[in-house]
C-alpha positions in Angstrom: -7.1 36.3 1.6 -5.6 37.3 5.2 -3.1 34.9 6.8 -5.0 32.8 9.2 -4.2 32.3 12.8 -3.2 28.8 14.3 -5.8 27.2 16.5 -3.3 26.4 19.2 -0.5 29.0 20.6 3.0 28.0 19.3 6.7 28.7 20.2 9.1 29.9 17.6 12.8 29.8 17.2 14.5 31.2 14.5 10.5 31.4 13.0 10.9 27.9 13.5 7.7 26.0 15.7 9.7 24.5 18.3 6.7 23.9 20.4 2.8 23.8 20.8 0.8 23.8 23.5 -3.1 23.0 24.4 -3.5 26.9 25.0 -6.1 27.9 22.1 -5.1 31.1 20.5 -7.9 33.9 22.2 -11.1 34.2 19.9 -11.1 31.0 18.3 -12.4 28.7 21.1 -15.9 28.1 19.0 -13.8 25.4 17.7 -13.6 23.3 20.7 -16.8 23.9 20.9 -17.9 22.4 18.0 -19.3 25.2 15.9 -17.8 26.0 12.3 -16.7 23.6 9.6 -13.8 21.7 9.7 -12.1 21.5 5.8 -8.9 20.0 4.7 -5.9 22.0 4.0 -4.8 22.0 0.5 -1.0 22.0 -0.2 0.0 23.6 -3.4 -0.1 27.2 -4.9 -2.5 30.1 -3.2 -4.5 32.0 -6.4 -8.0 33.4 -6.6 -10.7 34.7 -9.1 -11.7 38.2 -8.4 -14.3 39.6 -10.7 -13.5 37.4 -12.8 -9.7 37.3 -13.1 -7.2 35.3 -12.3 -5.3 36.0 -9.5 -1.6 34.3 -8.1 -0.3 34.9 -4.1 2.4 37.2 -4.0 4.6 38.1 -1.0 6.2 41.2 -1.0 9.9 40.6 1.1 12.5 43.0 3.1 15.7 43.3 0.9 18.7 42.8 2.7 18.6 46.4 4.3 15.6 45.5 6.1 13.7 47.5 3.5 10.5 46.0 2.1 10.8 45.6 -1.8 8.2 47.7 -3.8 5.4 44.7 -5.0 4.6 44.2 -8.3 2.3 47.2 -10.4 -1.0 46.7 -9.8 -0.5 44.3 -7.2 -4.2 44.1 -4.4 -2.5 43.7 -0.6 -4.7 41.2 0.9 -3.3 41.3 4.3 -0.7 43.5 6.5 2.7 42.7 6.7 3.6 39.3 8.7 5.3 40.2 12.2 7.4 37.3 12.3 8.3 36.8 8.5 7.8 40.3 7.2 6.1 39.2 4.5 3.2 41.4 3.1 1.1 39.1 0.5 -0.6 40.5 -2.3 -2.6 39.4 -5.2 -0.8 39.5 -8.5 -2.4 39.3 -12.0 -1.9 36.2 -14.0 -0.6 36.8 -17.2 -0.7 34.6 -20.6 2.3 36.5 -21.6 4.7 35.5 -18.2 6.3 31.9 -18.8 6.0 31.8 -15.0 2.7 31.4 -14.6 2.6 28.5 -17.0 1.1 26.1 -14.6 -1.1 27.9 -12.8 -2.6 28.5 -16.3 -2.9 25.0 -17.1 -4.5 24.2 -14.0 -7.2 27.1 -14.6 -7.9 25.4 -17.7 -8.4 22.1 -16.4 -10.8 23.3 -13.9 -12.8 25.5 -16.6 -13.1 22.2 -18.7 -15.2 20.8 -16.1 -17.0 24.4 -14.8 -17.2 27.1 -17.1 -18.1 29.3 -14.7 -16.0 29.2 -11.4 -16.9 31.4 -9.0 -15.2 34.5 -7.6 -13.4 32.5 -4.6 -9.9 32.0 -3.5 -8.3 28.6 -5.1 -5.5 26.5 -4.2 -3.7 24.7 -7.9 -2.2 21.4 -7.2 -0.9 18.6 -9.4 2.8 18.0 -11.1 3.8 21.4 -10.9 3.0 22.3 -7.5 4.6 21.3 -3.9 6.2 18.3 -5.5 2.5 17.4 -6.2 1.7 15.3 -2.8 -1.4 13.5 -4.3 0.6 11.9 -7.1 -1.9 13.7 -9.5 -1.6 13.5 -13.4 -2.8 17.8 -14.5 -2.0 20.5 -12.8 -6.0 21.4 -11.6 -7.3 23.8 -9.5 -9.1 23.3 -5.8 -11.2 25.8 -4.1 -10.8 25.9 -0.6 -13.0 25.0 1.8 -14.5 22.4 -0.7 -13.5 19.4 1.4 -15.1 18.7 4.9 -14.1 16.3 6.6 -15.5 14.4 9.7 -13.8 15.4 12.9 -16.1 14.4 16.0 -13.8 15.3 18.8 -12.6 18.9 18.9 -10.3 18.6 21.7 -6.6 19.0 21.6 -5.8 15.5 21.7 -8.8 14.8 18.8 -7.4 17.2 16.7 -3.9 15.8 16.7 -4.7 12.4 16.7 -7.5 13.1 13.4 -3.5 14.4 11.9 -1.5 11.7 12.7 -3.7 9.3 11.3 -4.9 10.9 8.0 -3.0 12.0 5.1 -3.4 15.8 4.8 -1.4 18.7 5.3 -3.8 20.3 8.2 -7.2 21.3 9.0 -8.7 24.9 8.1 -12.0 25.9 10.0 -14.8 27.8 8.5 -17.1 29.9 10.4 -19.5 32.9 8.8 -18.5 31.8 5.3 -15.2 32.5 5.6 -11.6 30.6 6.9 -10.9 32.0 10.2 -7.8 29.5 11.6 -5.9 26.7 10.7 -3.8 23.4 12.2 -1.0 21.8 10.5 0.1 18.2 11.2 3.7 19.7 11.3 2.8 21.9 14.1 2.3 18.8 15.8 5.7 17.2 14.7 4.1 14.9 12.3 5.6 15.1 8.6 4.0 16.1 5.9 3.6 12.5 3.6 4.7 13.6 0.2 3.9 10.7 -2.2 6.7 9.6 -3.9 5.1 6.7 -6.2 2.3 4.7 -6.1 2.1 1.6 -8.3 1.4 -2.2 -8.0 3.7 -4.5 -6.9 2.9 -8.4 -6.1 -0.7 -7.9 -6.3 -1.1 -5.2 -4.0 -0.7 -1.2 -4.0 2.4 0.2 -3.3 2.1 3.8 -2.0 6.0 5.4 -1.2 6.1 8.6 0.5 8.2 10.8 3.4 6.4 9.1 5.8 3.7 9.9 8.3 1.1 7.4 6.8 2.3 4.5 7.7 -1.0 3.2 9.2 -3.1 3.9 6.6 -0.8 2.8 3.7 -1.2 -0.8 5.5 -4.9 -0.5 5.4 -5.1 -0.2 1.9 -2.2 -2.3 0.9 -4.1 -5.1 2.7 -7.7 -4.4 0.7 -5.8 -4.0 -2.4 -4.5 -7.8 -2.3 -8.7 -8.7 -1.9 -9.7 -6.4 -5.1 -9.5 -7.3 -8.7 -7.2 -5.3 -10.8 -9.2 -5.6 -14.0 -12.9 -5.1 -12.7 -12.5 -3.7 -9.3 -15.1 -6.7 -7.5 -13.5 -8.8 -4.8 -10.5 -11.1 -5.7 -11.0 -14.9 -5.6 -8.3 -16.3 -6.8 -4.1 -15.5 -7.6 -2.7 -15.1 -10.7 1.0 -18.0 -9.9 3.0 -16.1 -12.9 2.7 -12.5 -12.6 1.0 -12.1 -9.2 -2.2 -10.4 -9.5 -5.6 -10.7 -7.7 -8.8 -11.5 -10.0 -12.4 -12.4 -9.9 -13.7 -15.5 -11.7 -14.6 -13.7 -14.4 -11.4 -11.6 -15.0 -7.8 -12.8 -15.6 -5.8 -14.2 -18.9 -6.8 -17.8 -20.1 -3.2 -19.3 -19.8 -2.8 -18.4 -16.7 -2.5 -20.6 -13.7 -4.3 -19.5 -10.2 -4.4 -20.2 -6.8 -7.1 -19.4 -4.5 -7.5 -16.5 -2.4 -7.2 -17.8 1.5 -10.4 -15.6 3.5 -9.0 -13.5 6.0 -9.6 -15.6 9.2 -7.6 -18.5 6.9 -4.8 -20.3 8.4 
């Protein structure tokens, strides 16, 4: 899998983005235009199935010489070495016997137990294990990319960044020709990346605690939560008084005293 280029022409500093501008990077302006697929960008660990075997991302690094180390044996290059980083990534075999690739093995497994056959295709494993597991997930599973398309009506600069700041993913990968060919980041943009810290109930409602960057849509849902009953899922009607909860008529303990749930346009 080849590093992809970024849609829009960055400034580094100390390979650090410092800046982006509206200048698309040459080649890729069938974006703007509207053609390709626009996929979310998965954040956790890079791995693939390759006739049939599993696979891990590898980058190969310059010692402290300046000399690039020699890669693992029987490592696959899958792209040239980065000009900016240095960094030449291969594909490395995952082994049973390496205690290192623990994870990635339980995340293969997971995805096998709900399709035996996966298809040769390049993967990304998220969950506990990976990235400080952004989506607050439970098993370590894996995702293949390109999977997830998402909506994204206006193509323009300004669309693109503004589809970022108000949705919680890590960036935006477009597909043309059955393959990846760029990506955008919401960090490129200066907008952080909203790592989920905890998610659980609290007064009724859901609590969702992260870096930040989400801030919008965490008050969207924290709002419908307080109108959805925690036992059955149908709309709320009343408040449990004791331990604050919102229920349906039909849901809620006996000895339990309620108030009634005020419609939105109440006083």
């Amino acid at each position: 899998m080849k590093k992809m280029p970024t849609l829009f022409h960055r400034e580094f500093q100390d390979h650090h983005v410092i800046r982006i501008s509206q200048e698309v990077t040459p080649g890729l302006e069938w974006v703007l235009a509207g053609e390709g697929i626009a996929t979310e960008k998965i954040d956790g660990a890079c791995c693939a199935i390759i006739d049939g075997v599993f696979y891990k991302r590898y980058d190969a690094k310059k010692d402290k010489r300046g000399n690039m180390k020699q890669p693992p044996e029987g490592a696959i290059p899958c792209d040239d070495p980065d000009p900016v980083t240095g960094h030449w990534p291969h594909w490395v075999k995952v082994e049973e016997k390496n205690p290192a690739d623990r994870w990635l093995l339980e995340a293969l497994y997971d995805a096998q137990s709900r399709d035996d056959k996966l298809q040769n295709a390049t993967y990304e494993a998220i969950g506990p294990h990976f990235q400080s597991n952004p989506y607050a997930l439970t098993q370590d599973t894996l995702v293949r990319h390109g999977t997830i398309e998402i909506e994204l009506p206006d193509r323009s600069y300004d669309g693109i960044r503004e589809y970022l700041r108000t949705h919680a993913i890590e960036g935006i990968v477009f597909w043309k020709d059955g393959a990846p060919q760029c990506k955008i980041k919401r960090k490129d943009f200066g907008f952080k990346w909203p790592c989920i810290l905890e998610i659980k109930e609290k007064y009724g409602q859901l609590r969702w605690y992260d870096t930040g960057g989400a801030d919008e849509i965490t008050e969207k849902y924290l709002k419908i939560s307080e109108r959805i009953c925690v036992e059955c899922g149908k709309p709320a009607t009343r408040q449990s008084t004791h331990w604050i909860c919102p229920y349906c008529d039909d849901c809620g303990p006996i000895h339990e005293k309620y108030v009634p749930i005020k419609g939105e346009n109440d006083g």
